[in-house]
C-alpha positions as CSV (number, residue, x, y, z in Angstrom):
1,X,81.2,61.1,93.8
2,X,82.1,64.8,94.1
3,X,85.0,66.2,91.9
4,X,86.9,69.4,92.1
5,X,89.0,71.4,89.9
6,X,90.3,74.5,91.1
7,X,93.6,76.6,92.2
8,X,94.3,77.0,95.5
9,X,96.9,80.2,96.7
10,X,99.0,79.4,99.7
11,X,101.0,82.1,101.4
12,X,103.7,80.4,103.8
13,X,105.2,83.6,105.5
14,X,102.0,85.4,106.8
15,X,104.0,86.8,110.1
16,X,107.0,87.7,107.8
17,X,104.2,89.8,105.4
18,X,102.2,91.5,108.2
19,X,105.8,93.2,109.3
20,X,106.8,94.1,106.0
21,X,103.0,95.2,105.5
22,X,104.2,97.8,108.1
23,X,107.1,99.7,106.6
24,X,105.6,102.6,105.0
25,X,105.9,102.5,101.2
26,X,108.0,99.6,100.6
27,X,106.0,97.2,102.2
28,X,102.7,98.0,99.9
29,X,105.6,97.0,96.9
30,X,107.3,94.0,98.5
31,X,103.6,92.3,99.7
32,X,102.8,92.9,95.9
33,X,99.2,95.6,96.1
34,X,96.5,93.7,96.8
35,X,98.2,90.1,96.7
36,X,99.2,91.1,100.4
37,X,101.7,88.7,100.6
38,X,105.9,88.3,99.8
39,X,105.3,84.9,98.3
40,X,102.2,83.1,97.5
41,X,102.4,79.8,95.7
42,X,99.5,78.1,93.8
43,X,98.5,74.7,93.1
44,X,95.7,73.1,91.0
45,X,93.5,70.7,92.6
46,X,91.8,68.2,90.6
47,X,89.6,65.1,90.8
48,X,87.8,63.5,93.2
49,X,87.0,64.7,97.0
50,X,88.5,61.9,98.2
51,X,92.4,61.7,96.2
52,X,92.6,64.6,94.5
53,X,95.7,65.2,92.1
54,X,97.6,68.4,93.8
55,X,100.2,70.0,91.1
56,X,102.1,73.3,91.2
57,X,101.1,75.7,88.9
58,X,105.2,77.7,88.9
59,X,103.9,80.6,86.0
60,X,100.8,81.7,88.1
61,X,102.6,82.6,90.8
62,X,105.2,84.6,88.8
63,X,102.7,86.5,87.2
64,X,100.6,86.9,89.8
65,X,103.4,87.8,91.5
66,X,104.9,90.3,89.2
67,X,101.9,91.6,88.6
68,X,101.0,92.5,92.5
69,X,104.6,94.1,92.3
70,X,103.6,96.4,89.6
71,X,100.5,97.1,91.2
72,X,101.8,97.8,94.6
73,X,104.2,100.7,92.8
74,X,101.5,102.3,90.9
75,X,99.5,102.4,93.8
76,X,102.3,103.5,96.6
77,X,101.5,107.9,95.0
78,X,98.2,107.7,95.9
79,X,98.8,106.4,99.2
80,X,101.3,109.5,99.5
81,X,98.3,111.7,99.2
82,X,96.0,110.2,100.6
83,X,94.7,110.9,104.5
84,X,93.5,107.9,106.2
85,X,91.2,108.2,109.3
86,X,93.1,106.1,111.5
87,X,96.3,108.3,111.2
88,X,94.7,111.3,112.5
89,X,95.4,112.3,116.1
């Protein structure tokens, strides 16, 4: 029989994220850098293919979290400075 074990991310608000992936500046914090989402939560996924146990994992998605935050304000300067292709006329 075939087993897994792995962690698996699920981010309920997609529609909510690609608007606040809009607003300039805040919106590379608040969808948390490359994370690209307000709220992700993760699960492990373990045993067999066929009746797998499902838990949540609560600390993986705070730190993950917290640290998307973080990287979303260090990299909000260099998006400041930075020119983009698409945003020329």
């Amino acid at each position: 029989t075939y087993r897994m074990d792995t962690v698996v991310g699920v981010a309920p608000f997609r529609k909510v994220d690609r608007v606040l992936e809009k607003i300039p500046l805040v919106g590379k914090i608040l969808t948390g850098g490359d994370e690209g989402s307000l709220i992700i939560n993760y699960y492990s996924v373990k045993g067999p293919f066929s009746g797998p146990a499902v838990q949540s994992v609560p600390l993986t998605s705070i730190s993950k979290k917290l640290l998307g935050t973080f990287q979303g304000v260090l990299q909000t300067p260099r998006e400041l400075f930075t020119h983009k292709e698409s945003d020329s006329p």
